[in-house]
Structures are given as structure tokens and as C-alpha cells.
Gaussian input, Z-matrix of N, CA and C with variables (Angstrom, degrees):
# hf/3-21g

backbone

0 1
 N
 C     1     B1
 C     2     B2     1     A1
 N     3     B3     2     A2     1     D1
 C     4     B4     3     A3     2     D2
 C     5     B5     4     A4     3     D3
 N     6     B6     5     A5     4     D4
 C     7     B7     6     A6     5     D5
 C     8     B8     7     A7     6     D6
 N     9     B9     8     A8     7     D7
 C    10    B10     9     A9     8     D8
 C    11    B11    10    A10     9     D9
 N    12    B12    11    A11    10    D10
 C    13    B13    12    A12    11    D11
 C    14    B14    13    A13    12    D12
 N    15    B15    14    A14    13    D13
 C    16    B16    15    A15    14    D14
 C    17    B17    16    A16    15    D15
 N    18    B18    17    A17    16    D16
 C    19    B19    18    A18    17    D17
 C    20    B20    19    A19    18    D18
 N    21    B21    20    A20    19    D19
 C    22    B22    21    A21    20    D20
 C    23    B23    22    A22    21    D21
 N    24    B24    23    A23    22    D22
 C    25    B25    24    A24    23    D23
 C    26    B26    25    A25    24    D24
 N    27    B27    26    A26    25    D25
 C    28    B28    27    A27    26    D26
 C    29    B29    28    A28    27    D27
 N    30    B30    29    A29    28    D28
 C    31    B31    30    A30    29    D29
 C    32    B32    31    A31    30    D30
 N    33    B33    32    A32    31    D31
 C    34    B34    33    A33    32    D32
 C    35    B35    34    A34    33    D33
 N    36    B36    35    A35    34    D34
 C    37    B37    36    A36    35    D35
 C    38    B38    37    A37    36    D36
 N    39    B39    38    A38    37    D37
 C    40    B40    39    A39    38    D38
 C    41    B41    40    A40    39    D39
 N    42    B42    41    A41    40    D40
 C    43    B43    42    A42    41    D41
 C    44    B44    43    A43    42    D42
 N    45    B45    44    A44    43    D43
 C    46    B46    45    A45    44    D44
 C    47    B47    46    A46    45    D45
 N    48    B48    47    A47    46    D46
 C    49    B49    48    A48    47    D47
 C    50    B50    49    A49    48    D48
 N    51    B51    50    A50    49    D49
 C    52    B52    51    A51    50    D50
 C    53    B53    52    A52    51    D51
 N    54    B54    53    A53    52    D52
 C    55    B55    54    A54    53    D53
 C    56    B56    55    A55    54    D54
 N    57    B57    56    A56    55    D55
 C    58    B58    57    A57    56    D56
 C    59    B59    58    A58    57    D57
 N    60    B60    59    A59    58    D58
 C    61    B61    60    A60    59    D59
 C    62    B62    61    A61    60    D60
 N    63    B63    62    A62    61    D61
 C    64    B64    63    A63    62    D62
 C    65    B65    64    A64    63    D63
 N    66    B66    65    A65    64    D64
 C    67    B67    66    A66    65    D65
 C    68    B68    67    A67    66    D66
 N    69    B69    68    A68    67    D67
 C    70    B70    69    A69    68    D68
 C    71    B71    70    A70    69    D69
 N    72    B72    71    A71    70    D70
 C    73    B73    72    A72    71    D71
 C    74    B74    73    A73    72    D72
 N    75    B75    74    A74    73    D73
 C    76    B76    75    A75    74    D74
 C    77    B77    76    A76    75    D75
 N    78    B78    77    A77    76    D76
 C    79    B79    78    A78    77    D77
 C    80    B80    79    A79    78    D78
 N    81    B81    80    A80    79    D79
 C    82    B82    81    A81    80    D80
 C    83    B83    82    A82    81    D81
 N    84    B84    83    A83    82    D82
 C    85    B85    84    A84    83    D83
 C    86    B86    85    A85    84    D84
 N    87    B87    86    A86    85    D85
 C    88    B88    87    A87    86    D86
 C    89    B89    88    A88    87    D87
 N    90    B90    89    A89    88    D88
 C    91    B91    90    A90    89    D89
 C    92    B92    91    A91    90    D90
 N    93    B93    92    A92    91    D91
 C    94    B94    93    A93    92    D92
 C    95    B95    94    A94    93    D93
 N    96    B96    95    A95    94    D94
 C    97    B97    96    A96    95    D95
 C    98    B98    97    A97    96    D96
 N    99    B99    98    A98    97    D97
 C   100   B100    99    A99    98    D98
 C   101   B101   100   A100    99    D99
 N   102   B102   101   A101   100   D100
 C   103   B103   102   A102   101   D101
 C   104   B104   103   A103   102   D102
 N   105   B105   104   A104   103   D103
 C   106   B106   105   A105   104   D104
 C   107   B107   106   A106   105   D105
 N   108   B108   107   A107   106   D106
 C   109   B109   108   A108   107   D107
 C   110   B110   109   A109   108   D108
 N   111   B111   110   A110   109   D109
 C   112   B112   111   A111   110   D110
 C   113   B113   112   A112   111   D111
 N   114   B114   113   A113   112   D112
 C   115   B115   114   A114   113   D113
 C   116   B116   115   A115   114   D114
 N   117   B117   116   A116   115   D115
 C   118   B118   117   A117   116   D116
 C   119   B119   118   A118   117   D117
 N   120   B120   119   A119   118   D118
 C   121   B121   120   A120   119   D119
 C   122   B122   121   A121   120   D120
 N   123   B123   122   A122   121   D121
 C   124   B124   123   A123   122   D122
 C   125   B125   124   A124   123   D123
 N   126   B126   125   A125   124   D124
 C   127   B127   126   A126   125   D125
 C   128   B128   127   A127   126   D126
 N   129   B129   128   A128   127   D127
 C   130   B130   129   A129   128   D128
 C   131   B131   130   A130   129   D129
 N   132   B132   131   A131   130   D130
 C   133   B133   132   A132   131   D131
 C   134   B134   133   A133   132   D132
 N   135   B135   134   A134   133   D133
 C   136   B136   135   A135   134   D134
 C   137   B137   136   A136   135   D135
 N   138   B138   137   A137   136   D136
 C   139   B139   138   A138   137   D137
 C   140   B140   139   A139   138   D138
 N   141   B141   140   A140   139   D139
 C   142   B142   141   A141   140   D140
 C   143   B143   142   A142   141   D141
 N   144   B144   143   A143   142   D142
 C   145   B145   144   A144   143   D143
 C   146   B146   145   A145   144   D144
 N   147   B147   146   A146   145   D145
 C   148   B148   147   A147   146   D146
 C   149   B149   148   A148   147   D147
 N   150   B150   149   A149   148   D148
 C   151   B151   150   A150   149   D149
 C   152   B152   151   A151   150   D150
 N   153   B153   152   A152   151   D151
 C   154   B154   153   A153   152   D152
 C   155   B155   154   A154   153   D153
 N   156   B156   155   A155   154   D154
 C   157   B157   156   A156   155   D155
 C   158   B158   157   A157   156   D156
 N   159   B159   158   A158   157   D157
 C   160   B160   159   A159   158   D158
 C   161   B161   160   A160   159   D159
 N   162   B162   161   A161   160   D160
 C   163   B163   162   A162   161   D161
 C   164   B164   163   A163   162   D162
 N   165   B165   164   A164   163   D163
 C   166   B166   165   A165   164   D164
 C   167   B167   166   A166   165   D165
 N   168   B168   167   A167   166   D166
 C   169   B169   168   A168   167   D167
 C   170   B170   169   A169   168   D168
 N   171   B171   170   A170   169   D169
 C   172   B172   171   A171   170   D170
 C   173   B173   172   A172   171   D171
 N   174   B174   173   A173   172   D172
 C   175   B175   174   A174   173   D173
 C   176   B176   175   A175   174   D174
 N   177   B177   176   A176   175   D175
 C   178   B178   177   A177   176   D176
 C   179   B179   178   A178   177   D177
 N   180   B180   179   A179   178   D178
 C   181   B181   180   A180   179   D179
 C   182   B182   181   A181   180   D180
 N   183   B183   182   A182   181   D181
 C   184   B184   183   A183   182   D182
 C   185   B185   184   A184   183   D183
 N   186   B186   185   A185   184   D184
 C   187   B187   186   A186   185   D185
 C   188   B188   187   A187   186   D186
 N   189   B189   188   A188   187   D187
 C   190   B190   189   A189   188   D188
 C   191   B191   190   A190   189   D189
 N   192   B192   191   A191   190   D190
 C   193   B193   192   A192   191   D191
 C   194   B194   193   A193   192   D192
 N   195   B195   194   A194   193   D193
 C   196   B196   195   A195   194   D194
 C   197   B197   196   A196   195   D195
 N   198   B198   197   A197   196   D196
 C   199   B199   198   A198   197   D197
 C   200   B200   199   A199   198   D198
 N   201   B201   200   A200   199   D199
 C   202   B202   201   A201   200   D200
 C   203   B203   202   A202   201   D201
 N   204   B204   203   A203   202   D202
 C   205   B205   204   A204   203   D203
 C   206   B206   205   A205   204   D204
 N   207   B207   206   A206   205   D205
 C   208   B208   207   A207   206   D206
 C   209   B209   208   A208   207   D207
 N   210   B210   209   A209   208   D208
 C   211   B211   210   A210   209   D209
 C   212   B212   211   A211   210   D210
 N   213   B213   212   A212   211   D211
 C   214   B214   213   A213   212   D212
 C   215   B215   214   A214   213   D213
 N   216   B216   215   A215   214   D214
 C   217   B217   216   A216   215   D215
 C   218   B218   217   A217   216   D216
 N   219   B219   218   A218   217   D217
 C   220   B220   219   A219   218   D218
 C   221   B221   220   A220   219   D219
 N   222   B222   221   A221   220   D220
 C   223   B223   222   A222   221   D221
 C   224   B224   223   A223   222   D222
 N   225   B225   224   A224   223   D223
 C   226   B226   225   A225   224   D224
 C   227   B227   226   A226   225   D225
 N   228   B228   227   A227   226   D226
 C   229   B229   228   A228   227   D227
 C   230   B230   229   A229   228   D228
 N   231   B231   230   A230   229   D229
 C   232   B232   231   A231   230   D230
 C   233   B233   232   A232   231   D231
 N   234   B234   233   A233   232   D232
 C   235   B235   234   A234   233   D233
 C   236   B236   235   A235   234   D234
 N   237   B237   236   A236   235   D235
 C   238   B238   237   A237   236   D236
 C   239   B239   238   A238   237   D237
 N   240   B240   239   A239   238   D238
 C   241   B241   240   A240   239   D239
 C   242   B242   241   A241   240   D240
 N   243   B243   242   A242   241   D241
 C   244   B244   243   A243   242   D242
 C   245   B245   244   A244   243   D243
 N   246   B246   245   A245   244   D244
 C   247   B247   246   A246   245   D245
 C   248   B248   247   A247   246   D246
 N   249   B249   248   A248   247   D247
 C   250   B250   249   A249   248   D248
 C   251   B251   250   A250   249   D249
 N   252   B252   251   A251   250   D250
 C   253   B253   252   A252   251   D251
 C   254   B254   253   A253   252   D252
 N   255   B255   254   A254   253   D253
 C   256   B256   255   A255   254   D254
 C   257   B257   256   A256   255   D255
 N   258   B258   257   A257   256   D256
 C   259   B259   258   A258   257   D257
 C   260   B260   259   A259   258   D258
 N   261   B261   260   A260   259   D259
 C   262   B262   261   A261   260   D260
 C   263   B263   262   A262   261   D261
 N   264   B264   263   A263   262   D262
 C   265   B265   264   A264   263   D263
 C   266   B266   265   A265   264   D264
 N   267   B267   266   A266   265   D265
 C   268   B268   267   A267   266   D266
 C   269   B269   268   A268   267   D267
 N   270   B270   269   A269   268   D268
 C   271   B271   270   A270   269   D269
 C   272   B272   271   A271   270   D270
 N   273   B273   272   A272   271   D271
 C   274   B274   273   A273   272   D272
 C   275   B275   274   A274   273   D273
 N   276   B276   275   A275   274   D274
 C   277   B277   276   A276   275   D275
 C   278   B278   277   A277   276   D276
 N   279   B279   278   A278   277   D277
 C   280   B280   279   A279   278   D278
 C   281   B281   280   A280   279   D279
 N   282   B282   281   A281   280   D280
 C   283   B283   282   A282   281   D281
 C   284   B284   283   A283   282   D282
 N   285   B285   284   A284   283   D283
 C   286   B286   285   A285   284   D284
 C   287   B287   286   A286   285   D285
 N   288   B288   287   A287   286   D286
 C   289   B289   288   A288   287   D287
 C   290   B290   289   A289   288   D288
 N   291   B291   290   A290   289   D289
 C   292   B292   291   A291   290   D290
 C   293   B293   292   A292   291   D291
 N   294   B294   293   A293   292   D292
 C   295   B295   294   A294   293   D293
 C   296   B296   295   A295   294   D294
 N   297   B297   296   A296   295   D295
 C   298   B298   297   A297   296   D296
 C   299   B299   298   A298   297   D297

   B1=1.4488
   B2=1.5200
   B3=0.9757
   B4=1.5480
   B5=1.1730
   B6=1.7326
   B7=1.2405
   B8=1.3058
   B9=1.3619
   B10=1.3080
   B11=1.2121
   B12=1.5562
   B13=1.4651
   B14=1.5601
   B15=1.3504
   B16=1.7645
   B17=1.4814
   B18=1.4067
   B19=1.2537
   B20=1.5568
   B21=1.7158
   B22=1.3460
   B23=1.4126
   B24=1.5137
   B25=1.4669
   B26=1.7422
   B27=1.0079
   B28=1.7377
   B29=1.4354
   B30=1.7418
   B31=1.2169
   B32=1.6177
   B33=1.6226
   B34=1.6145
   B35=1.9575
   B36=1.5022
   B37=0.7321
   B38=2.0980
   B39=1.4426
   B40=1.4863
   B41=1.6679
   B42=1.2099
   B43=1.6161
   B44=1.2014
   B45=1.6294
   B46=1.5472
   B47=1.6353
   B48=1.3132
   B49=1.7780
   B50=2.0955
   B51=1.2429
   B52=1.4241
   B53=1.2894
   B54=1.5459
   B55=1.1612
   B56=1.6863
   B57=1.2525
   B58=1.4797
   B59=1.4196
   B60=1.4403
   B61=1.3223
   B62=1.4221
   B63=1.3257
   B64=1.8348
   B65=1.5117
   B66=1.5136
   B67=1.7664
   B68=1.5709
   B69=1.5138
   B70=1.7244
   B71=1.8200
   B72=1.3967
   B73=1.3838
   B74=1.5743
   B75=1.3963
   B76=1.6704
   B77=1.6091
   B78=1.2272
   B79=1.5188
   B80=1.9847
   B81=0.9311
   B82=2.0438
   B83=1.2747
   B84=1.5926
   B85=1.2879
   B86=1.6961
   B87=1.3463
   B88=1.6450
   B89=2.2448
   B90=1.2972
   B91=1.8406
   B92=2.0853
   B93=1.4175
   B94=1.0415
   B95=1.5490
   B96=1.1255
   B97=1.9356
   B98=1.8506
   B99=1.3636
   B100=1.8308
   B101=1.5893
   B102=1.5868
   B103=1.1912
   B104=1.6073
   B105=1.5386
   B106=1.3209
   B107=1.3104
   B108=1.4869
   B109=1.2330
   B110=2.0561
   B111=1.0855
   B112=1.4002
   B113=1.8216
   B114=0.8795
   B115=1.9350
   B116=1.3069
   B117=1.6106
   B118=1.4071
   B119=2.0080
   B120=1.2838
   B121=2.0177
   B122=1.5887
   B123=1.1964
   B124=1.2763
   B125=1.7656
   B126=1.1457
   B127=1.5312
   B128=1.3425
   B129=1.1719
   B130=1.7471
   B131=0.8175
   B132=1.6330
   B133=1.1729
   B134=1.3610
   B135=0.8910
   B136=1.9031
   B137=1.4284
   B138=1.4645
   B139=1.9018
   B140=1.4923
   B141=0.9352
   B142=1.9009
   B143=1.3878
   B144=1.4380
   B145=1.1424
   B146=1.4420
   B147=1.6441
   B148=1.6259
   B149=1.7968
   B150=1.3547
   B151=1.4504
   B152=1.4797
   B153=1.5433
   B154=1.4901
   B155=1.7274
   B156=1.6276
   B157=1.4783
   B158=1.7371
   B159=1.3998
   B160=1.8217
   B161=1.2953
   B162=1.5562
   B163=1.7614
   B164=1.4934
   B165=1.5277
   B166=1.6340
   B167=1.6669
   B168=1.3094
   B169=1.3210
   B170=1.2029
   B171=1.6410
   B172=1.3067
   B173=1.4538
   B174=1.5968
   B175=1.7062
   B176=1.4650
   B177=1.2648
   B178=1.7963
   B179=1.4780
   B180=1.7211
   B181=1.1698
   B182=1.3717
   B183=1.0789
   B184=1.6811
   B185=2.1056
   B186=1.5166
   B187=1.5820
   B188=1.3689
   B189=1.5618
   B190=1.2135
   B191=1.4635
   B192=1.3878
   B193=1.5645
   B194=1.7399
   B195=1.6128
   B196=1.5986
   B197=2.5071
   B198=0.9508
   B199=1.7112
   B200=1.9182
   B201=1.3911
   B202=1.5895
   B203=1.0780
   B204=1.5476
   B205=1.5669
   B206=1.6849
   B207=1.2478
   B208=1.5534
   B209=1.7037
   B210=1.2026
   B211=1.3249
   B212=1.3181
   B213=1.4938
   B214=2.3104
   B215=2.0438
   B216=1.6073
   B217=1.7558
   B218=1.5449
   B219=1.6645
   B220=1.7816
   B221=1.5858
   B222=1.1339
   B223=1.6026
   B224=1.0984
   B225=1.8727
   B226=1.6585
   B227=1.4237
   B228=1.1277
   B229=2.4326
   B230=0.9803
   B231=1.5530
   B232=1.5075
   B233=1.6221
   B234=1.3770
   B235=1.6133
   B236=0.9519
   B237=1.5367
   B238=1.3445
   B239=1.5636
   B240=1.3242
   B241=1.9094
   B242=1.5179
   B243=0.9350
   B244=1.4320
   B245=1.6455
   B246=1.3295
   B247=1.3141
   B248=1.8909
   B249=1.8022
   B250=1.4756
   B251=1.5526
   B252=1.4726
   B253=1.6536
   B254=1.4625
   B255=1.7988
   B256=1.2190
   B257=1.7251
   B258=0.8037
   B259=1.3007
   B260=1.3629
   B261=1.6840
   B262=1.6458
   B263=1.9647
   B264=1.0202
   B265=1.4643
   B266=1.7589
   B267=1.1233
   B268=1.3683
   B269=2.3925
   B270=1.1238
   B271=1.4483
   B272=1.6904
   B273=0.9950
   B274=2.0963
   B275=1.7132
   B276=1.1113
   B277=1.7272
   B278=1.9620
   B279=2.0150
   B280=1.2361
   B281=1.9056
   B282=1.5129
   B283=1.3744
   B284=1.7009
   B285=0.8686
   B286=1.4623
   B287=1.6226
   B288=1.9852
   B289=1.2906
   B290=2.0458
   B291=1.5424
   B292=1.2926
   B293=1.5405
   B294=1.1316
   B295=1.6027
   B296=1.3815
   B297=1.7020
   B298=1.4273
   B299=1.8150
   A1=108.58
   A2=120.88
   A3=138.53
   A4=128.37
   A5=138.72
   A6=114.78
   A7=100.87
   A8=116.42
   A9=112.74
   A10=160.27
   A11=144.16
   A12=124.39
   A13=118.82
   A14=109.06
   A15=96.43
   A16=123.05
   A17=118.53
   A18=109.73
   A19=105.51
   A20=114.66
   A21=121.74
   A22=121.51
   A23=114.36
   A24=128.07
   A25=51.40
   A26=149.56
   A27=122.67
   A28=113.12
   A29=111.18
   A30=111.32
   A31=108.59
   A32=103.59
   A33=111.57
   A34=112.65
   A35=130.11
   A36=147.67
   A37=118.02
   A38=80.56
   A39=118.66
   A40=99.55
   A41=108.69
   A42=119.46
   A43=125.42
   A44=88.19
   A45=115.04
   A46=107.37
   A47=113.06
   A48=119.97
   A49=107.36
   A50=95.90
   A51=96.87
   A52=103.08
   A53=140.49
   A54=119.57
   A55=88.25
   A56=117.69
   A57=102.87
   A58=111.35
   A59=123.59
   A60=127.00
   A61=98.62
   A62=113.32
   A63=106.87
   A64=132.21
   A65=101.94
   A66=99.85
   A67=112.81
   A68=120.81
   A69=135.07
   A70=96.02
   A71=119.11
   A72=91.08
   A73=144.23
   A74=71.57
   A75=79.13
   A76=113.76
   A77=113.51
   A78=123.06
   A79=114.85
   A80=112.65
   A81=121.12
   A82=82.79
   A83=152.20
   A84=135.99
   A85=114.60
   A86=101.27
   A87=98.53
   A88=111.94
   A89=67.99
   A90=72.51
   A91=100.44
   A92=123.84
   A93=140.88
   A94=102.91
   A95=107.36
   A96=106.42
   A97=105.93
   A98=100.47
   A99=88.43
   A100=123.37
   A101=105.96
   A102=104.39
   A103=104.20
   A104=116.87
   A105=91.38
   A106=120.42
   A107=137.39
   A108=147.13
   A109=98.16
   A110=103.43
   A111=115.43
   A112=113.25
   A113=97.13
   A114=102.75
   A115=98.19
   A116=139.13
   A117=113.07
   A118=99.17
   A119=87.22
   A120=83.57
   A121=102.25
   A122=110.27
   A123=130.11
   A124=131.84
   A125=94.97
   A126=111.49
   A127=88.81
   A128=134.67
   A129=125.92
   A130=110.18
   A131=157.97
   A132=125.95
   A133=114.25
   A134=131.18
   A135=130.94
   A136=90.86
   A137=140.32
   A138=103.14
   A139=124.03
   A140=107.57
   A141=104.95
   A142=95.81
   A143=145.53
   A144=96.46
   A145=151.66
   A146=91.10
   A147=96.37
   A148=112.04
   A149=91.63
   A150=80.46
   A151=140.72
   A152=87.56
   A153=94.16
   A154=91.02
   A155=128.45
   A156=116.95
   A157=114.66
   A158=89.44
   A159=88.31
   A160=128.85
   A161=80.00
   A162=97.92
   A163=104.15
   A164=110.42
   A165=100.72
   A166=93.17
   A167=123.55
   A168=105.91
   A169=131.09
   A170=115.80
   A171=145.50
   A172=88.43
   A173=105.29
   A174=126.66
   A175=114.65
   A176=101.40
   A177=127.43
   A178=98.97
   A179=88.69
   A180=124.20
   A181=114.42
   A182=154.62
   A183=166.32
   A184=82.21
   A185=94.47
   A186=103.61
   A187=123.91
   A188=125.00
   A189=125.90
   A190=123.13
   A191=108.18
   A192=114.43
   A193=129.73
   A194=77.25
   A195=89.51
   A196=80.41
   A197=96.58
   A198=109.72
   A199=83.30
   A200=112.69
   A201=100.35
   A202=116.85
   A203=122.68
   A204=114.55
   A205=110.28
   A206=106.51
   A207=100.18
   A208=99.85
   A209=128.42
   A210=137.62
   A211=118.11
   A212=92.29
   A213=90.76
   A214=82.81
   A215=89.29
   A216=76.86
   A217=86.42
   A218=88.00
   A219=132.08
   A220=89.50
   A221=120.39
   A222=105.84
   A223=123.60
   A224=111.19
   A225=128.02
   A226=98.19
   A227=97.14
   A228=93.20
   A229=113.67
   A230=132.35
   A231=131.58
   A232=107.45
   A233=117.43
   A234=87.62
   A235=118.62
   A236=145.88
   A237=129.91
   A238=100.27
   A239=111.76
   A240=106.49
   A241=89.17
   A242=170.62
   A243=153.00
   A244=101.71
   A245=108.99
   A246=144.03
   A247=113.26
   A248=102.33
   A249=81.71
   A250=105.81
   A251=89.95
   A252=124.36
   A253=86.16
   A254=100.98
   A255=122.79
   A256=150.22
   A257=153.13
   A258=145.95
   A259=111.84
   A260=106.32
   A261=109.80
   A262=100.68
   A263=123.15
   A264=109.16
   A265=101.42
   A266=123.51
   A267=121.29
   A268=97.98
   A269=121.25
   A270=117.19
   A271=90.14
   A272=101.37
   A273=101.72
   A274=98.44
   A275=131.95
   A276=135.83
   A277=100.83
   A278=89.17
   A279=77.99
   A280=105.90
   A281=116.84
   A282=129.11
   A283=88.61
   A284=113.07
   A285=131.89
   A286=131.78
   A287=97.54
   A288=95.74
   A289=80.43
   A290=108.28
   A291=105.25
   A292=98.55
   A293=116.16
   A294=111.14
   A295=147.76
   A296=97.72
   A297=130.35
   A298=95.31
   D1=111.28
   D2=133.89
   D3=-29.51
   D4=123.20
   D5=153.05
   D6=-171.99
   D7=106.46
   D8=165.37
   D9=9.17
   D10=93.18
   D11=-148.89
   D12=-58.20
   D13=-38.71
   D14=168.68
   D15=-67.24
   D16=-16.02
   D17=-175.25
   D18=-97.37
   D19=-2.04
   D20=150.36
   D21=-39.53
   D22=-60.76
   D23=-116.52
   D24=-114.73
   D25=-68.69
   D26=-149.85
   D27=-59.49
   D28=-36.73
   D29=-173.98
   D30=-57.60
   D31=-53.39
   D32=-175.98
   D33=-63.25
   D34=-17.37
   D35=121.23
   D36=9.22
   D37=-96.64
   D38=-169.65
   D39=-61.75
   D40=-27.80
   D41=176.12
   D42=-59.50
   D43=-46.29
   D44=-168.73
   D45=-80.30
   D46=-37.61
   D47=167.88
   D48=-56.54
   D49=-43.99
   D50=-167.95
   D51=-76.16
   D52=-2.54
   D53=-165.78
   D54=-112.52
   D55=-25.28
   D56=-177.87
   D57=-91.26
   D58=-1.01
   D59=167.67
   D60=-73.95
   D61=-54.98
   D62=170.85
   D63=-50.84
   D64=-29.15
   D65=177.17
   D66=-97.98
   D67=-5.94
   D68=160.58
   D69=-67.40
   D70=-44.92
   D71=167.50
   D72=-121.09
   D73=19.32
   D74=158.30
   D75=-111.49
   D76=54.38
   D77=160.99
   D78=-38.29
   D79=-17.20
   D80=177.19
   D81=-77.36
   D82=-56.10
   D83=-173.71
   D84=-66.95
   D85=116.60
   D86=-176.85
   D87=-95.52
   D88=160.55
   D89=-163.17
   D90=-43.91
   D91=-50.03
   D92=165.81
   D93=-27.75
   D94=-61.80
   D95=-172.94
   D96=-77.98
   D97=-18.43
   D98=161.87
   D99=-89.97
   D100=-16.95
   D101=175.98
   D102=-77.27
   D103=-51.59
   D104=-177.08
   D105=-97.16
   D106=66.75
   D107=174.35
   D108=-133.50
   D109=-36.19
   D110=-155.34
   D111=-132.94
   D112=-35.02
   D113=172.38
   D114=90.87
   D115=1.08
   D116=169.80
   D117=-139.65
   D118=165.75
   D119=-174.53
   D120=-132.22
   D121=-156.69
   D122=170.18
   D123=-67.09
   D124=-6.85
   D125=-175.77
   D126=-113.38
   D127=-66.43
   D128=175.94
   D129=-46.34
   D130=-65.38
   D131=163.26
   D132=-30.06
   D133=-82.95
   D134=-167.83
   D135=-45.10
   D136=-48.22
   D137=172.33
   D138=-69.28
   D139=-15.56
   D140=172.93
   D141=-86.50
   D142=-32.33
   D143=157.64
   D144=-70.64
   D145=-32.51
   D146=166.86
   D147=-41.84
   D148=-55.08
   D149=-170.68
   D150=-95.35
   D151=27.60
   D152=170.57
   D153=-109.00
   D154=-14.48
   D155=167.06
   D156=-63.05
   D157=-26.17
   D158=168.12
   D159=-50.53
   D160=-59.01
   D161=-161.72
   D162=-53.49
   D163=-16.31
   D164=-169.79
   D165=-116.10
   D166=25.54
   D167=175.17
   D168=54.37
   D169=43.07
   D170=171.13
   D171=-112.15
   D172=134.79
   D173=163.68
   D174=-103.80
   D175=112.29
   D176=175.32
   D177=-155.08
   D178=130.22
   D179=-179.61
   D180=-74.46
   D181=165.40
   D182=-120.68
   D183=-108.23
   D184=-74.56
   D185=178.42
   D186=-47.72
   D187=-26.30
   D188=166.17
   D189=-64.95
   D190=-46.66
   D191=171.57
   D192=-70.40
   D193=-14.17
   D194=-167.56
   D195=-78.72
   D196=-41.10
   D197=-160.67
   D198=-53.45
   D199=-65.05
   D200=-165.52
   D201=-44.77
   D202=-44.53
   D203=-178.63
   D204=-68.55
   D205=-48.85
   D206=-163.01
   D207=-60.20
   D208=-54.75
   D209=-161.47
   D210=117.76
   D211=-17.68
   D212=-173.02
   D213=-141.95
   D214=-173.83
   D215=-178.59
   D216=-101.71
   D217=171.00
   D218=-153.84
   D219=-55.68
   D220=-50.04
   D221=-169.56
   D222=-58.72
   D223=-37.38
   D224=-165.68
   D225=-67.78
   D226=-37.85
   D227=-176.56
   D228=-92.71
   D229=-9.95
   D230=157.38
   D231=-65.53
   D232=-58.47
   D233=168.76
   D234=-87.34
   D235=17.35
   D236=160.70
   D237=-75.11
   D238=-44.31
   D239=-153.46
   D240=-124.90
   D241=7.22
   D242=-152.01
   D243=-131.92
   D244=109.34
   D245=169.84
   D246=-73.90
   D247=147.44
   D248=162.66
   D249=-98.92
   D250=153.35
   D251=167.21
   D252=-37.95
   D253=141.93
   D254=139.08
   D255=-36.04
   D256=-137.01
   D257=133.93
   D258=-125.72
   D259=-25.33
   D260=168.01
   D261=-81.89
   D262=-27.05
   D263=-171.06
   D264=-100.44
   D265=-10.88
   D266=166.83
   D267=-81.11
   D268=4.60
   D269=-163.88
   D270=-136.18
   D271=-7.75
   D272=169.78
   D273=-113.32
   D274=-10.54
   D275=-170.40
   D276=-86.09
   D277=-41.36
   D278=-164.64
   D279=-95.25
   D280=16.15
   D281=175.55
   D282=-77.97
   D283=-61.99
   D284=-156.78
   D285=-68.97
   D286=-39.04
   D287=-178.65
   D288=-147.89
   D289=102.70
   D290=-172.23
   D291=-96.14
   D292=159.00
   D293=-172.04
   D294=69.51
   D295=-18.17
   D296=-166.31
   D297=-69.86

């Protein structure tokens, strides 16, 4: 397969919209159960973006990136949707992602 680098970067793009449209509504999945199912959450996305706005010398703040993924800012959906951790998923977080 063939396919063009811009029509790469739209496809991977369009990927990247659909997957955070999927984790905006599935708010019942907590960042904790994506970290330890998968090794990255909702806040990792929002640091790869920051820091891929770096790398190109675009200025966004921690809270801005954190705002594109979530849809609202980080605080408003922490108390809308953000649960505490388990004691079994706070003891599989730290198997999984120690230090993180």
C-alpha cells in the first residue's frame, strides 16, 4: 500500500480526533484503568501534545492541552467524572507504571 505523506498525517489525524471523541465519552473509563490496561491515559495524550506543540514552537500551556483532549478544562471533568483509585488499581498502576 501506497499513500501519500499528507494523506498520512490526515488519516493519522482523523484517528487521533476519533479516539479522543471515544475517551470524552467514555468518562466510566478512569485514566488509572487506561494506564493500567494500556500504559498511556488521558493526560499522556495531553503531554504529547504539549510536546509535540514544542517541538514545533507552538505555545500551549499544560491546561490547554490537557482542555483539547478532555473537551472542558482538567478540573471541570475531574469533578464531574474522576473517581478515587482503587487500592487494587492504585497496586496494579504501581506494577505497571512505577514512578509515573
Amino acid at each position: 500500500m501506497t499513500i501519500d505523506e499528507r494523506t498520512r498525517i490526515e488519516l493519522e489525524a482523523a484517528v487521533y480526533r476519533r479516539l479522543v471523541e471515544h475517551l470524552r465519552a467514555r468518562t466510566d473509563v478512569q485514566n488509572i484503568d487506561l494506564m493500567n490496561l494500556a500504559g498511556f491515559c488521558r493526560n499522556c495524550l495531553s503531554n504529547w501534545m504539549k510536546e509535540a506543540a514544542d517541538a514545533r514552537g507552538i505555545a500551549i500551556t499544560k491546561d490547554e492541552s490537557r482542555e483539547l483532549v478532555y473537551g472542558e478544562p482538567y478540573d471541570q471533568w475531574r469533578a464531574k467524572h474522576q473517581k478515587e483509585a482503587s487500592p487494587d488499581q492504585k497496586v496494579a498502576f504501581e506494577k505497571v507504571a512505577p514512578g509515573h
